[in-house]
C-alpha positions as CSV (number, residue, x, y, z in Angstrom):
1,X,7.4,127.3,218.7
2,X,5.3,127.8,215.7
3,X,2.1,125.6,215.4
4,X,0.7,124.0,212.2
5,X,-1.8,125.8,210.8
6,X,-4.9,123.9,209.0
7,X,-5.9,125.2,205.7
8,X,-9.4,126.7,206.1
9,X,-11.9,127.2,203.2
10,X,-14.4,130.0,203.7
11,X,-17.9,128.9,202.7
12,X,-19.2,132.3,202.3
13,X,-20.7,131.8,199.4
14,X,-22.7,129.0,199.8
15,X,-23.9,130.1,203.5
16,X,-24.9,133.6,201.6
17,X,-26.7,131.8,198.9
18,X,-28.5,129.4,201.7
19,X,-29.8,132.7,203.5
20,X,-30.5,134.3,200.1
21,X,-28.8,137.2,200.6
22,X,-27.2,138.7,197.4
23,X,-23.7,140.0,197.9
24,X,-24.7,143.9,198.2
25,X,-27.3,142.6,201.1
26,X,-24.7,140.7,203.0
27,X,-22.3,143.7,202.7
28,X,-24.6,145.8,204.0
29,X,-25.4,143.7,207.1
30,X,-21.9,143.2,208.2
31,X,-21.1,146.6,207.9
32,X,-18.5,145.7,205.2
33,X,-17.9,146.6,201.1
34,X,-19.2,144.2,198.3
35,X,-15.9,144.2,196.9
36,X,-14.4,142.6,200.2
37,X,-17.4,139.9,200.1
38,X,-16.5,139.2,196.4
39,X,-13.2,138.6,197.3
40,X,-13.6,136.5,200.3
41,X,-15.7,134.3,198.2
42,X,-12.8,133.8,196.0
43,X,-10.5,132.8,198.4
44,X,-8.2,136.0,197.6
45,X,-8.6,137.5,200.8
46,X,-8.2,136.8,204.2
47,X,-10.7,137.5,207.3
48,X,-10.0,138.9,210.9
49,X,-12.0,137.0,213.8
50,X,-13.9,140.4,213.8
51,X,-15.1,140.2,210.4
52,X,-16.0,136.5,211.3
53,X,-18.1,137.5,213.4
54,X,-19.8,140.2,211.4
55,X,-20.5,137.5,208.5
56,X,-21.4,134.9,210.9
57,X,-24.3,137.1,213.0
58,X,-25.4,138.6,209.6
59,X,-26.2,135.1,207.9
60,X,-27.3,134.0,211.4
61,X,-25.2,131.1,211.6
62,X,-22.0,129.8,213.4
63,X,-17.9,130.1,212.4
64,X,-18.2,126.4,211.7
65,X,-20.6,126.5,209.4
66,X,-18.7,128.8,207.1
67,X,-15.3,127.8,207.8
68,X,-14.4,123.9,206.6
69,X,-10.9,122.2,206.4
70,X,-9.5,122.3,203.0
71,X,-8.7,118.5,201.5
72,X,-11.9,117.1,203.8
């Protein structure tokens, strides 16, 4: 049985502008590339609960604040 999936927005950029982090700082706190950050902010690329996590303890904040319901 496959289960609807909601459409998610990730708030990254908004949460990483809050902590005023630019994107170079917040790659280098979660152990990730700009380029990946850049791209998550655009929507073009997907995250793994991992890298969740990594953004979420590097802007000090929790999944729901970064991830929203699209159309909400």
């Amino acid at each position: 049985m496959l289960l609807d999936m909601t459409p998610v927005e990730i708030r990254l950029r908004e949460a990483r502008k809050a902590a005023g982090y630019t994107q170079v700082e917040l790659a280098k706190r979660a152990r990730m590339d700009q380029a990946d950050i850049s791209r998550i902010e655009k929507g073009a690329k997907a995250i793994s609960m991992d890298v969740l996590d990594r953004l979420c303890r590097a802007l000090k904040c929790d999944p729901g604040d970064i991830l929203v319901r699209k159309g909400k």
